[in-house]
DRENDO-1510 file (C-alpha; in Angstrom, 1 decimal, always signed):
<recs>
REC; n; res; u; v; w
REC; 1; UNK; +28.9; -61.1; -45.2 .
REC; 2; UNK; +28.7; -62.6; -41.6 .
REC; 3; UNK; +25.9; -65.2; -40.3 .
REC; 4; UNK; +24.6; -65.4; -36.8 .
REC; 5; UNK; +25.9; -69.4; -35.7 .
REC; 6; UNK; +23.5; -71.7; -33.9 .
REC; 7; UNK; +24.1; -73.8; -31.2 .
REC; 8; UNK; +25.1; -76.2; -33.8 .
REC; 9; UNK; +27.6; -74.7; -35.1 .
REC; 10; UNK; +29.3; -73.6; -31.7 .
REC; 11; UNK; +29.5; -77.3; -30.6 .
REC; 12; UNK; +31.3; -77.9; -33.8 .
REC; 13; UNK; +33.3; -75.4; -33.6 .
REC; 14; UNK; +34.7; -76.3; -29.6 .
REC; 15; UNK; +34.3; -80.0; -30.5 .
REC; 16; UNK; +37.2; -80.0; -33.3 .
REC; 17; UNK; +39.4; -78.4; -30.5 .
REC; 18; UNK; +38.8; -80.8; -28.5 .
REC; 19; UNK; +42.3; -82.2; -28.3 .
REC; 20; UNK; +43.5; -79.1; -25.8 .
REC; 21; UNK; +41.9; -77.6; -22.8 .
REC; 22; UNK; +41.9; -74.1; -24.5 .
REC; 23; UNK; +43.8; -72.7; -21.2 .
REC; 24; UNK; +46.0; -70.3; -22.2 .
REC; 25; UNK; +49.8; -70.4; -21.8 .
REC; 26; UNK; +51.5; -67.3; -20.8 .
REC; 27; UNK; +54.9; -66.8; -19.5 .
REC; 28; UNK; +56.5; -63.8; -17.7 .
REC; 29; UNK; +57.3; -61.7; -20.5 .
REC; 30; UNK; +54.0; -62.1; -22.1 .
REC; 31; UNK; +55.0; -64.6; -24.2 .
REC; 32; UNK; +51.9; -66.9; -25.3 .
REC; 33; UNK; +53.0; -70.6; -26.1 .
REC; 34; UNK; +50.3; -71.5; -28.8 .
REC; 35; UNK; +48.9; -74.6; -28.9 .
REC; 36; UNK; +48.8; -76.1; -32.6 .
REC; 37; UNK; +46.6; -78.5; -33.3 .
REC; 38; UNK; +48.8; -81.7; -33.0 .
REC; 39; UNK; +50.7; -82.3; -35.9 .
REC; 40; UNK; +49.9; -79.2; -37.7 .
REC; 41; UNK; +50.5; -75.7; -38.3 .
REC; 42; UNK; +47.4; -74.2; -37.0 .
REC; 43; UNK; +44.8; -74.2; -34.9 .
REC; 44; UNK; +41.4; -71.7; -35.1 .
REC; 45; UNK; +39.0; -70.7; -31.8 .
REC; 46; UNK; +35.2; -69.8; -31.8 .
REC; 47; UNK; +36.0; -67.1; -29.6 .
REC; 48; UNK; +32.4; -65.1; -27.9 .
REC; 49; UNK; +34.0; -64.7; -24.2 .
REC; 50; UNK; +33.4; -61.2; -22.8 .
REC; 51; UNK; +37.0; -60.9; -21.7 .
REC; 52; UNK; +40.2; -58.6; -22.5 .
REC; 53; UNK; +43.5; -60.1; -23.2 .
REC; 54; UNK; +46.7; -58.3; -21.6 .
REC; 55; UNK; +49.4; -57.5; -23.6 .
REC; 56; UNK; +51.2; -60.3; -25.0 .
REC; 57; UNK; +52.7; -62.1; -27.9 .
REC; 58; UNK; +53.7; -65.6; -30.0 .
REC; 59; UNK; +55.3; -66.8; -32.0 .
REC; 60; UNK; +52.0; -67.5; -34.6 .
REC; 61; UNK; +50.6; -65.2; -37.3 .
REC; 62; UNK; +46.9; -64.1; -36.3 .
REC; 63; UNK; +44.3; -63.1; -38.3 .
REC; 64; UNK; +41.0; -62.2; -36.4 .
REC; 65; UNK; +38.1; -61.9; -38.2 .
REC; 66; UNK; +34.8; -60.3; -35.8 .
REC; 67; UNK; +31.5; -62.2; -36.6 .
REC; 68; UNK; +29.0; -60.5; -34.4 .
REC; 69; UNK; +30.0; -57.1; -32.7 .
REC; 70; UNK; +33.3; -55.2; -32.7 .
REC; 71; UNK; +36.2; -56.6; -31.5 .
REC; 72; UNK; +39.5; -54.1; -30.9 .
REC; 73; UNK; +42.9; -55.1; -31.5 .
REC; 74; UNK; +45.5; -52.6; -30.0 .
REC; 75; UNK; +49.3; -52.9; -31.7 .
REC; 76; UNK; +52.0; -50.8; -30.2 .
REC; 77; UNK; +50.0; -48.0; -29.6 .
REC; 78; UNK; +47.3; -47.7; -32.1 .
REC; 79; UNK; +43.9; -49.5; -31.5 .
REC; 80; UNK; +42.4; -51.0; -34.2 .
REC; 81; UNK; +38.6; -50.7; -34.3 .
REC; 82; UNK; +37.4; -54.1; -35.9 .
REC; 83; UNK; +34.0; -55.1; -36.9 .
REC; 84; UNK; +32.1; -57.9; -38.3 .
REC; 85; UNK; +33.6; -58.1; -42.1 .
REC; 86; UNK; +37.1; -56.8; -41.5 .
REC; 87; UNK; +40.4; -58.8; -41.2 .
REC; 88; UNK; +43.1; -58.3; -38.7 .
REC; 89; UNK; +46.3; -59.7; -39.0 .
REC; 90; UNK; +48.8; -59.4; -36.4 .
REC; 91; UNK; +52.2; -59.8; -36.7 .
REC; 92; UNK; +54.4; -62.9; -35.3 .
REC; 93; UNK; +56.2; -61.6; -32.2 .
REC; 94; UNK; +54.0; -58.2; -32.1 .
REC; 95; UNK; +53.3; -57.5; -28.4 .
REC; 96; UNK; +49.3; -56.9; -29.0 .
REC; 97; UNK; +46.1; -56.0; -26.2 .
REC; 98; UNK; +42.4; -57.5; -27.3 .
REC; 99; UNK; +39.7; -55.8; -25.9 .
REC; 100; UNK; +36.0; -57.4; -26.1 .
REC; 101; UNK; +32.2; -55.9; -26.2 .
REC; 102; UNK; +30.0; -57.6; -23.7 .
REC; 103; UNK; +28.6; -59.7; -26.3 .
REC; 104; UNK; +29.9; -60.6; -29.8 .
REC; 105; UNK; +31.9; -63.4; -31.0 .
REC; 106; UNK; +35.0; -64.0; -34.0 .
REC; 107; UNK; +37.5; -66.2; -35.0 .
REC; 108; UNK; +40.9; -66.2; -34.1 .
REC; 109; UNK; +43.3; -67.9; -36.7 .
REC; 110; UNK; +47.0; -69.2; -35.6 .
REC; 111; UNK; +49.5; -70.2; -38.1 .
REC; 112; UNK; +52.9; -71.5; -37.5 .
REC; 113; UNK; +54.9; -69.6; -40.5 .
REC; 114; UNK; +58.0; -71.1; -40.4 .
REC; 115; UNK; +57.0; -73.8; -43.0 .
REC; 116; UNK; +56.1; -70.7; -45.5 .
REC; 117; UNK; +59.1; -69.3; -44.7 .
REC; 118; UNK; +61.4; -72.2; -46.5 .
REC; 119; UNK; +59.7; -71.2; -49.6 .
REC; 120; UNK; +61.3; -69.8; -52.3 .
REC; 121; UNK; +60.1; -66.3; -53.3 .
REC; 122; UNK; +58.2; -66.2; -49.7 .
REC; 123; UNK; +61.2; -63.7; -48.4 .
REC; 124; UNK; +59.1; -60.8; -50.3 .
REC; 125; UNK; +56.2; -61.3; -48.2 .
REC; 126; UNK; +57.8; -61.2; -45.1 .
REC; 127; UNK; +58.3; -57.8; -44.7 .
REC; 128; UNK; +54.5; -57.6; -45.5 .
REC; 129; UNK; +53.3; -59.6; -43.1 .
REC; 130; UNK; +56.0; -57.9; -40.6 .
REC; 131; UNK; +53.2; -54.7; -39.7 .
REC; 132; UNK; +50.0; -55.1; -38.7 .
REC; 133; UNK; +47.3; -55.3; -41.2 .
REC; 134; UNK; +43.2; -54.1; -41.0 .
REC; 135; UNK; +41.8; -55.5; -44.2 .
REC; 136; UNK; +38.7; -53.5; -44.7 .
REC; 137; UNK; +36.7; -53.9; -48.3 .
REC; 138; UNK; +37.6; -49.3; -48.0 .
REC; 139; UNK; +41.1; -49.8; -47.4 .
REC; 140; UNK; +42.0; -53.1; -49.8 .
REC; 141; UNK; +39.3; -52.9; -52.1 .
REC; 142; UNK; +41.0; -54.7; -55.4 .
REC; 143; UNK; +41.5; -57.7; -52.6 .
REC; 144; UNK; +38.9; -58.0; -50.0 .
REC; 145; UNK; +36.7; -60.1; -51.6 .
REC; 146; UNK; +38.9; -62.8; -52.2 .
REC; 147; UNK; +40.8; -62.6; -49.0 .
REC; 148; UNK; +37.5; -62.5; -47.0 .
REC; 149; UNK; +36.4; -65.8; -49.4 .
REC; 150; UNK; +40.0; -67.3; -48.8 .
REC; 151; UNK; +39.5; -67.1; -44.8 .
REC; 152; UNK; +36.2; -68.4; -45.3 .
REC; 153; UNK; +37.1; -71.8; -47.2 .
REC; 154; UNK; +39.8; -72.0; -44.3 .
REC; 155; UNK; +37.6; -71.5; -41.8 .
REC; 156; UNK; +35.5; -74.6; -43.1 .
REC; 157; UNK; +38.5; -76.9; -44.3 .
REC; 158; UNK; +39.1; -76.2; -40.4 .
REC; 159; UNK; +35.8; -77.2; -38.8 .
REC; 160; UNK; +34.6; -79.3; -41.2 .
REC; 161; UNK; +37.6; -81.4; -41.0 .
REC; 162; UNK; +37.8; -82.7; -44.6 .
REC; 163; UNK; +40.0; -85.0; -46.4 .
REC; 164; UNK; +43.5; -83.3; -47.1 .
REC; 165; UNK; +42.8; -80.3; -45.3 .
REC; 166; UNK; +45.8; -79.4; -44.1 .
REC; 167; UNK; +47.2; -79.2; -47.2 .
REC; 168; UNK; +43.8; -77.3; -48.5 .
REC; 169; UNK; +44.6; -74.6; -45.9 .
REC; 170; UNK; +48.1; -74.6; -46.2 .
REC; 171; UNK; +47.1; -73.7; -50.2 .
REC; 172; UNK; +44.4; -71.2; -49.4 .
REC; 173; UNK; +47.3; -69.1; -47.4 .
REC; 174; UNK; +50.0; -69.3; -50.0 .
REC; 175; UNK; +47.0; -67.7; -51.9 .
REC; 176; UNK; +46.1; -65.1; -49.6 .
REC; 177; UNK; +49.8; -63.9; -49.3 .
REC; 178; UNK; +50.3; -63.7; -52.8 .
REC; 179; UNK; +47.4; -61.6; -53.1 .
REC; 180; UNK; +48.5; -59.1; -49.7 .
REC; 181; UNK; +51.8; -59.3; -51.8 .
REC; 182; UNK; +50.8; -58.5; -55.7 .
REC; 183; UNK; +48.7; -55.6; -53.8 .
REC; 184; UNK; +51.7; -54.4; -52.0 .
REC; 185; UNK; +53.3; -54.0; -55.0 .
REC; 186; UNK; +50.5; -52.4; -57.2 .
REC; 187; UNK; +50.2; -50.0; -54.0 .
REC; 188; UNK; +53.5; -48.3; -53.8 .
REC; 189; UNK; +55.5; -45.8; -56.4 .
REC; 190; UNK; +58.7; -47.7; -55.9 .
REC; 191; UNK; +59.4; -46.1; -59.5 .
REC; 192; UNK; +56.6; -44.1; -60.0 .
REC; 193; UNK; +58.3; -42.2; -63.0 .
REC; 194; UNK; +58.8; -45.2; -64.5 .
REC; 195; UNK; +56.9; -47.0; -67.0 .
REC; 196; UNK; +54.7; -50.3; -66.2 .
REC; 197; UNK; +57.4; -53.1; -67.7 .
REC; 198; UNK; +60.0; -50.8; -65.5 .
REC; 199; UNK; +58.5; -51.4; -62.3 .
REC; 200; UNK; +58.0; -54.6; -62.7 .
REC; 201; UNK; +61.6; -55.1; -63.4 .
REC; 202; UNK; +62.6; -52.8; -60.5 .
REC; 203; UNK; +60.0; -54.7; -58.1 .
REC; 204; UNK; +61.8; -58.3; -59.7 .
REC; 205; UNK; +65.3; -56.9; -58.4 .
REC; 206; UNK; +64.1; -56.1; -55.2 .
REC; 207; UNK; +62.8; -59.4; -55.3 .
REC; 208; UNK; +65.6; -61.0; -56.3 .
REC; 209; UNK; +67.7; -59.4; -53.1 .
REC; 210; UNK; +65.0; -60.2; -50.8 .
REC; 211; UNK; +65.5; -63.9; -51.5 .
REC; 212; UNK; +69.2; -63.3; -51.3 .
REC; 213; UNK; +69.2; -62.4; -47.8 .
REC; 214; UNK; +66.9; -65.3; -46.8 .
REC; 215; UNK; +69.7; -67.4; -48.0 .
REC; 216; UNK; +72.9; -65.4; -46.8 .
REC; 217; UNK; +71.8; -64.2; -43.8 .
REC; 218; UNK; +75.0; -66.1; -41.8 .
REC; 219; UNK; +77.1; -63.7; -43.7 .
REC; 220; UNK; +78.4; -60.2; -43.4 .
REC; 221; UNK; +75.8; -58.8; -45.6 .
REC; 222; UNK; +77.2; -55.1; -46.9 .
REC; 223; UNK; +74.0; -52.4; -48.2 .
REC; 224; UNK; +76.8; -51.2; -50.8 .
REC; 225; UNK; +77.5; -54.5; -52.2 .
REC; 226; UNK; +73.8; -55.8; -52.3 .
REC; 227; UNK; +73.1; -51.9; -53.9 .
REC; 228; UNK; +75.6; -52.2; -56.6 .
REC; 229; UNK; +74.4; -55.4; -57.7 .
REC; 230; UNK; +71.4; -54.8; -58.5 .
REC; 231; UNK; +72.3; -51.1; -60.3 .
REC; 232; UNK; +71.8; -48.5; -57.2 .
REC; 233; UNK; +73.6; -45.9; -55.1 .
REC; 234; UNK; +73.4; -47.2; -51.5 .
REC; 235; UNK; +71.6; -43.8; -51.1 .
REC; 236; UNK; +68.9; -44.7; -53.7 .
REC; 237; UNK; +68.7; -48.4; -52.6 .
REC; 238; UNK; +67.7; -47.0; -48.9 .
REC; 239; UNK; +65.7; -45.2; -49.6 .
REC; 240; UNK; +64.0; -47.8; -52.2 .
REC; 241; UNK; +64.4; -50.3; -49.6 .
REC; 242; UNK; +63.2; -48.5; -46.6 .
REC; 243; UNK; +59.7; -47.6; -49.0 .
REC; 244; UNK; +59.5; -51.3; -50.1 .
REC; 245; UNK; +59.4; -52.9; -46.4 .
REC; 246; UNK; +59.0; -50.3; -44.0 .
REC; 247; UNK; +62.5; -51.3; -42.7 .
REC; 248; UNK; +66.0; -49.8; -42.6 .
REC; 249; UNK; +68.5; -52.3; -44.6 .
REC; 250; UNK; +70.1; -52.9; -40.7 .
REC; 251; UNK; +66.9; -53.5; -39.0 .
REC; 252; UNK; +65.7; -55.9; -41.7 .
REC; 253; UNK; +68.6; -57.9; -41.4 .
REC; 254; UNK; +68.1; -57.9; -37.3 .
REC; 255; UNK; +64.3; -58.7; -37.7 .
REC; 256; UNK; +65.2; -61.5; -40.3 .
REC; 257; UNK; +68.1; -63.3; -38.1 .
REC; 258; UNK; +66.1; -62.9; -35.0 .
REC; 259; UNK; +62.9; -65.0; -36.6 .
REC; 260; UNK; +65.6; -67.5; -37.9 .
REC; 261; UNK; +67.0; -67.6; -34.5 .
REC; 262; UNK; +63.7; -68.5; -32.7 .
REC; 263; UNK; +63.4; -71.3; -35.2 .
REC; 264; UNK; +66.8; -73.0; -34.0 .
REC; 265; UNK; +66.0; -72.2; -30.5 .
REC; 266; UNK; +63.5; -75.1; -31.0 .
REC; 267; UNK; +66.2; -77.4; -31.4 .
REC; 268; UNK; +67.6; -78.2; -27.7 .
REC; 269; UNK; +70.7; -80.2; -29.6 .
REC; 270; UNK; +71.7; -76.8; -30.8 .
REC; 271; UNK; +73.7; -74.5; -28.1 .
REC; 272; UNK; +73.2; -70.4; -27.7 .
REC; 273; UNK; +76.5; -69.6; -29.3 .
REC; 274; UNK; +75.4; -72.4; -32.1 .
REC; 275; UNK; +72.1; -70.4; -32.7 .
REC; 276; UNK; +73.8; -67.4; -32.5 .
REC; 277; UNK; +76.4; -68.2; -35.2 .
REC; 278; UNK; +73.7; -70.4; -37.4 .
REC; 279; UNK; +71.6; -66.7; -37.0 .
REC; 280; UNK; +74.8; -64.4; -38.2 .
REC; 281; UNK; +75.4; -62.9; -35.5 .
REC; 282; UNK; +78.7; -62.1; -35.0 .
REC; 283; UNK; +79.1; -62.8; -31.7 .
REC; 284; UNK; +76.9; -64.3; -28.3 .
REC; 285; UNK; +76.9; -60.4; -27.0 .
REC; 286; UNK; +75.3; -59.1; -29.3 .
REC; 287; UNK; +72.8; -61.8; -30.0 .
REC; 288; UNK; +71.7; -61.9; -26.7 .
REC; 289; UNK; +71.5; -58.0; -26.6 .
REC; 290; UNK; +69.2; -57.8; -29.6 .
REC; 291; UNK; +67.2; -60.9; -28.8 .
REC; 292; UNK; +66.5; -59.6; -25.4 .
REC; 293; UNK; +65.6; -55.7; -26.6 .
REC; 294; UNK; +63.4; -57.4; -29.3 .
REC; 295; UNK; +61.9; -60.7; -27.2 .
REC; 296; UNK; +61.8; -59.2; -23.7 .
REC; 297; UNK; +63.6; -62.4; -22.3 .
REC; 298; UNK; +67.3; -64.1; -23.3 .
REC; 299; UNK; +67.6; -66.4; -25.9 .
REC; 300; UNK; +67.8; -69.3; -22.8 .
REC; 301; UNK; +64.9; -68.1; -20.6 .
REC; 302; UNK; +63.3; -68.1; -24.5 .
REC; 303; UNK; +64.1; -71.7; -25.1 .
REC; 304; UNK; +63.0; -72.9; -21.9 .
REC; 305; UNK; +59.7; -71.2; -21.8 .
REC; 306; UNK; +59.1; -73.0; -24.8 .
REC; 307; UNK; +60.6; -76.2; -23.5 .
REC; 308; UNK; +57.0; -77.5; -22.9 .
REC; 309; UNK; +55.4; -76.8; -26.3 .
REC; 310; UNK; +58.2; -78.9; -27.7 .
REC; 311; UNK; +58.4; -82.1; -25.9 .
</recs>
């Protein structure tokens, strides 16, 4: 499903990125600053450099997709052996290692996911999109097709640089998630004694609190409370819960108001303690303790490292 590119297309491909000088921005902890292209949400590299990446992370989702050779991804301890055809999509904020053949090449897609994550119903897909993901046609078969045809038409939307392509793209990924969602769902026996119309209704409530949380996450969000309206023990919702996003009820409310709280670290009118409180945290102590065991860095140095990318 791949094609060899000509010369052509290479200059194409480095002439629409013209507007940076593709040097990478790292800071102590590893953090990479991406830059988006200006004005947008994205930005996607021709990448056929014989070089190894470090560990590191950002902010950005990132899908890689090898064209010619392997390419291997490495994610908290388990390498991921990618070839021409597969997809790789890395998590936002997953400390990650890429490791190159002597010769190949792939594209390396960067979105900014914070516009996505204003949308209603979008809080079901985060948890998703929170591990990493190796989209082979053996692994994802009911969706590899279209996800490898979805990359594809953003892939050209990006080089090509048509008219309204931003919002093209923009609707090409709300497609693609829905489709990594819908198969999340068809994929796991949240219910599995359960008739058809009864998952569905079970997967709707789960929905349903998942969009809840994205909306009350400043308050004192209790499991038993959240359980009981929605029908379940606290011992049944865990469990359900734990199955449906691969997180412990605490832990997804930590992951969920850290992401929220690198969003209004962008905004230098806001203080820590404001951030902090916007987040729901309960107090600056404990914000800055998570966001450092999670980030590598305080909330401050996190906001100044970023200082740059946001003048």
């Amino acid at each position: 499903m791949t094609t060899k590119n000509t010369l052509q297309d290479r200059q194409i491909y480095y002439s629409v990125n013209s507007d940076t000088a593709q040097s990478r921005i790292l800071t102590g902890t590893g953090q990479e600053l991406v830059q988006y292209r200006q004005n947008t949400f994205m930005r996607i590299w021709y990448n056929d450099l014989y070089a190894d990446f470090e560990p590191h992370w950002h902010s950005a989702l990132e899908i890689i997709t090898p064209e010619e050779n392997w390419y291997d991804i490495t994610i908290d301890g388990t390498t991921y052996h990618s070839v021409p055809g597969d997809i790789m999509i890395i998590p936002p904020g997953e400390l990650h290692s890429l490791q190159a053949p002597e010769t190949g090449s792939r594209f390396i897609f960067l979105f900014d996911l914070s516009t996505f994550n204003r949308l209603h119903g979008f809080a079901s897909i985060q948890p998703i999109l929170s591990s990493p993901i190796h989209l082979t046609r053996g692994a994802y078969p009911r969706i590899y097709d279209d996800a490898y045809q979805l990359l594809a038409q953003v892939r050209n939307e990006y080089f090509t640089q048509n008219e309204f392509a931003e919002l093209t793209i923009y609707s090409l990924l709300l497609s693609l998630f829905v489709k990594l969602g819908t198969n999340h769902m068809s994929s796991i026996p949240l219910f599995s004694n359960s008739r058809i119309h009864k998952q569905k209704e079970y997967a709707d409530k789960f929905n349903t609190v998942m969009d809840y949380i994205d909306t009350h996450y400043m308050e004192n969000l209790n499991l038993n409370d959240i359980a009981d309206s929605i029908g379940f023990s606290k011992y049944h919702f865990s469990r359900l819960f734990k199955q449906y996003t691969n997180y412990t009820f605490c832990n997804y409310i930590c992951h969920r108001r850290i992401k929220i709280a690198e969003e209004l670290l962008e905004q230098p009118d806001l203080s820590i303690t404001e951030v902090a409180l916007q987040a729901g945290f309960p107090s600056i102590s404990t914000f800055n303790r998570l966001f450092k065991q999670t980030k590598g860095c305080s909330p401050s140095e996190y906001r100044e490292k970023n200082k740059s990318m946001l003048l």
